[in-house]
Phi, psi and omega in degrees: 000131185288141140286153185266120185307320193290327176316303208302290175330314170303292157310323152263030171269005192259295186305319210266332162291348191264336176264015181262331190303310173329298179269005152264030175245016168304109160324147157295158158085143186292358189228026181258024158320341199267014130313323215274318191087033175312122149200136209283150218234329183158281179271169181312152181058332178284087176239158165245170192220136173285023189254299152356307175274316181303347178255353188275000182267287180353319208246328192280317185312313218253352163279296173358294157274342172264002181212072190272036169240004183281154159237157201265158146199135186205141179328316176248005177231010189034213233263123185208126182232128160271186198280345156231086198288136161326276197133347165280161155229124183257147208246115167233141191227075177281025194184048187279130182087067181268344159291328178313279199316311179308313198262058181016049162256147247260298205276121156180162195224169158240115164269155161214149183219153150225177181219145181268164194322337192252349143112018188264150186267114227239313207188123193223152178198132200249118136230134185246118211266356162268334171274348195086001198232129200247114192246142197227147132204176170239168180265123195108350206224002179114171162215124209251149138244159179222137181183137179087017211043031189239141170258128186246098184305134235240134204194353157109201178243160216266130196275145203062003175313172179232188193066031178292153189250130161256132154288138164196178176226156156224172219275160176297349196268127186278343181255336171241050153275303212279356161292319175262044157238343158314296222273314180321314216257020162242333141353296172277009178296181202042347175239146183291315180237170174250124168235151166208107184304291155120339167232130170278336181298299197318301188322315220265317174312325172273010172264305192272343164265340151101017144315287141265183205278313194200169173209141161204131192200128231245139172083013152334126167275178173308300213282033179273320221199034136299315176268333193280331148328287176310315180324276167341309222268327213274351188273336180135346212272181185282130211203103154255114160292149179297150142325351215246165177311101177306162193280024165267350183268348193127336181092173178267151202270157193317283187328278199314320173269325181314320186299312175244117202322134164250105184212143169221165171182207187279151180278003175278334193265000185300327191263003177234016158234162203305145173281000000 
């Protein structure tokens, strides 16, 4: 049975409000981390939280029911197929910019996206419960924000400006940090600045609201750039996604995602990251 992208879009406004209610319940104060449940994941810098699982039980709850033959993959519990899939998936990152979160800085988020049997990206939704701002889209219908009680539709970033920003990240892997720091300073021809931010769903969201100019950024998971991607696309920008092996096949192997680029902007800026 086809779902209607607006149904869809609904549930994952639902799911993504129950796992941003989760993380707005971060004790106050810059020094509340030993509270937080911290645990380091392998590498450096790459942590969880009990907050990180509690909202992603959150975000699976609030699918579950209302669409309980869809299948899940999500960052800290992988892969849940029911016994009669649908043919959707939903994609989830119930805590992008989980360093952000420890050290109380402000960009993070909880994403969720979903896809139809043929893997096109149907609805998506970025909320982030520390800026006040919930960024949406469906596919065909646009990409909205909301914040202040006002909903404002999303149209990119302003074509011909000057000062242009670029967005990005690096990666936790020391050898391929020290390639994209090799690398930085043919990146940055055509932009004035770099901002790094610390979540990509925020990063691709702030392309579609026309904060920045362009975002590009190498060793992406799915649930990174899945809703913030569509978010990008629905907006007018220019939107590449990685190549890789979906985690319903196992996922793409650590080499293989390092290797590839996630990027939105203007379609003039499309030509200034690596292929």
């Amino acid at each position: 049975m086809t779902a209607d992208v607006l149904e869809l879009l609904a549930v994952a406004r639902a799911a993504a409000a129950a796992g941003a209610e989760v993380l707005a319940a971060r004790p106050a104060g810059p020094n509340s981390a030993g509270n937080l449940g911290v645990v380091n994941k392998g590498d450096a810098g790459d942590w969880v939280t009990a907050f990180d699982v509690a909202a992603e039980n959150a975000v699976r709850g609030a699918i579950t029911t209302a669409r309980p033959h869809d299948t899940i993959t999500g960052e800290e519990h992988g892969t849940t197929r029911p016994e009669q899939p649908s043919g959707y998936r939903w994609s989830i990152d119930p805590l992008d910019g989980t360093t952000n979160f420890i050290r109380n800085i402000v960009y993070y988020a909880t994403s969720v996206a979903v896809a139809d049997a043929d893997g096109v990206w149907l609805a998506g939704v970025v909320n982030a419960p520390a800026l006040g701002r919930i960024y949406s889209a469906a596919r065909g219908h646009g990409a909205w924000l909301e914040e202040n009680g006002q909903r404002t539709q999303l149209s990119g970033p302003l074509l011909g400006r000057t000062g242009l920003i670029v967005a990005s990240g690096f990666s936790y892997d020391p050898a391929t940090r020290a390639e994209q720091f090799a690398g930085l300073g043919n990146l940055m021809e055509g932009f004035a600045d770099l901002r790094r931010l610390g979540s990509a769903a925020l990063d691709l969201c702030l392309v579609a609201d026309g904060t920045h100019d362009a975002f590009g950024e190498r060793g992406l998971n799915e649930h990174d750039y899945a809703a913030g991607a569509l978010i990008a696309e629905e907006a007018g920008c220019w939107v590449r996604r990685p190549r890789l092996t979906s985690p319903l096949d196992g996922g793409p192997t650590d080499a293989d995602r390092l290797e590839a680029w996630t990027c939105a902007g203007t379609l003039e800026l499309s030509g200034k990251f690596p292929l």
